[in-house]
N, C-alpha and C positions, 0 to 999 in steps of 0.2 A: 450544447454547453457553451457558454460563452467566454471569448477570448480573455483575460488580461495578462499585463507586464507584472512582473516583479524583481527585486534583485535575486541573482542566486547566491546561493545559503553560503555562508562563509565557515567554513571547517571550525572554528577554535573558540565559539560562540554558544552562548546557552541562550536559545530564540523557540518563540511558544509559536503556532499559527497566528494568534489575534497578535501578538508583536510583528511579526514576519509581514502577513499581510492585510494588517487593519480589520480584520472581520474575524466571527468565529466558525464561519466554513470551515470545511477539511475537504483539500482535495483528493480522491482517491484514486491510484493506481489498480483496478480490479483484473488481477491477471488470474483467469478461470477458460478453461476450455468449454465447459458447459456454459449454454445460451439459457438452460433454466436457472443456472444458480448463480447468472449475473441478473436476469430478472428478477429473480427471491430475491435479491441482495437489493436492487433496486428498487422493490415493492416494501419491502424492510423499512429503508431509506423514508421514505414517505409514509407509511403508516407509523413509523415512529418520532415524525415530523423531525428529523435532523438534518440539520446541513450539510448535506455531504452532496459533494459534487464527484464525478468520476467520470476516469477513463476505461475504456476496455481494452483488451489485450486478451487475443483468444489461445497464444500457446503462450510458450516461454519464451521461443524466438523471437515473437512480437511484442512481449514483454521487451527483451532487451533491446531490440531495434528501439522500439519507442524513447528508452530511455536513454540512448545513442541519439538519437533526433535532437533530442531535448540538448543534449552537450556539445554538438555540432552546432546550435542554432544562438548557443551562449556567448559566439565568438563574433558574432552580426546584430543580435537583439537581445532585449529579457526576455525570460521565459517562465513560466508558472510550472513551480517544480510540486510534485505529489508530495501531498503532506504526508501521507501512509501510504504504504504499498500493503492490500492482502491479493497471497500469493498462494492458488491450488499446489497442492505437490504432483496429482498424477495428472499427468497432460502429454497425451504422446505427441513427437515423440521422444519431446527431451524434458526430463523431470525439473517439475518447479526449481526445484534445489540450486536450479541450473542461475536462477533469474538473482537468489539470494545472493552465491558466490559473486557473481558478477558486481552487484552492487555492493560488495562486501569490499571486493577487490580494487574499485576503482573510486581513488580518492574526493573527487567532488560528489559523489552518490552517496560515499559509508557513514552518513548519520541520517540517512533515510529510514525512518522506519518500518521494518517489515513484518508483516503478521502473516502467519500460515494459516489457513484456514482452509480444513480439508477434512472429508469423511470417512479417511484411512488412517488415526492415529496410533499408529502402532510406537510401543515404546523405542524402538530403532529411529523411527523417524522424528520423533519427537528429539530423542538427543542429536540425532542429524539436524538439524534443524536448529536447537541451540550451541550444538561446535560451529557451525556455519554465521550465528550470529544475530537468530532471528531476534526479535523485541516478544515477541508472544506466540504461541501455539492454539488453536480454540480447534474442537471441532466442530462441523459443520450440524448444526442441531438439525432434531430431525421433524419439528413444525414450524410453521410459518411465524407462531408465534413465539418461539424460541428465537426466529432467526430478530424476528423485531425489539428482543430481549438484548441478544449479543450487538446491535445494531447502538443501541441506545448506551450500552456498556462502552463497544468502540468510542463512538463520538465524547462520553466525560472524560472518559481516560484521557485520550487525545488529543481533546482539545486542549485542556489545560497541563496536558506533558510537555517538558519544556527538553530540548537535544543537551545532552552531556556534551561537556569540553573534553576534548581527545589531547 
């Protein structure tokens, strides 16, 4: 993946990716404990020729470290912050939910967007998951060409969603 600067996101701003940072990439935060379903996701990505770039993150806890990096390193440099986060729920041993709260709680993170995107959507978790604040729910399709479908859906959405003023 390759490095660039950017500024970080200012809280009280309505800012699209292509305004943000000149292009219409989306960078992604891919926090998945499965190695197959960040390769699906990644093979997704390129069969459905879309821009998306991404990070891995294989629990929660490196979910958050990572995003703890990223705001530690805002105080010395810019940083390229993820334009979406999709976020597994079951990841032992500390539940997805874990990574939302967190970015939910911590003021230069909370208009990050986060997408759940998991193969247990039980209606509990679904409403867990929007009291926590998620942007969208999908589950995890069960072909490769579904995943290339939801793939292609992410990126219009997304790209041209622009963040609410808080």
């Amino acid at each position: 993946m390759r490095e660039e600067s950017v500024r970080r996101p200012e809280p009280n701003r309505d800012i699209s990716p292509a305004a943000l940072f000149g292009r219409t990439s989306l960078f992604v935060l891919h926090i998945n404990d499965s190695t197959d379903d960040q390769v699906l996701f990644q093979a997704a990505c390129k069969k459905a020729n879309v821009p998306f770039e991404w990070q891995v993150a294989e629990s929660a806890e490196r979910g958050i470290a990572y995003l703890q990096g990223l705001l530690a390193l805002t105080d010395n440099q810019p940083v390229r912050w993820p334009d979406l986060i999709l976020l597994d729920l079951l990841m032992p041993p500390e539940h997805g939910l874990k990574v939302l709260e967190y970015v939910r709680a911590t003021p230069e993170l909370r208009l990050l967007p986060v997408i759940i995107l998991t193969g247990h959507p039980s209606s509990s978790a679904i409403e867990n998951a929007y009291k926590l604040g998620a942007n969208a729910f999908h589950e995890k399709p069960v072909s490769f060409e579904g995943m290339v479908d939801l793939v292609k859906l992410l990126y219009t959405a997304w790209s041209q969603a622009r963040r609410p003023s808080l």
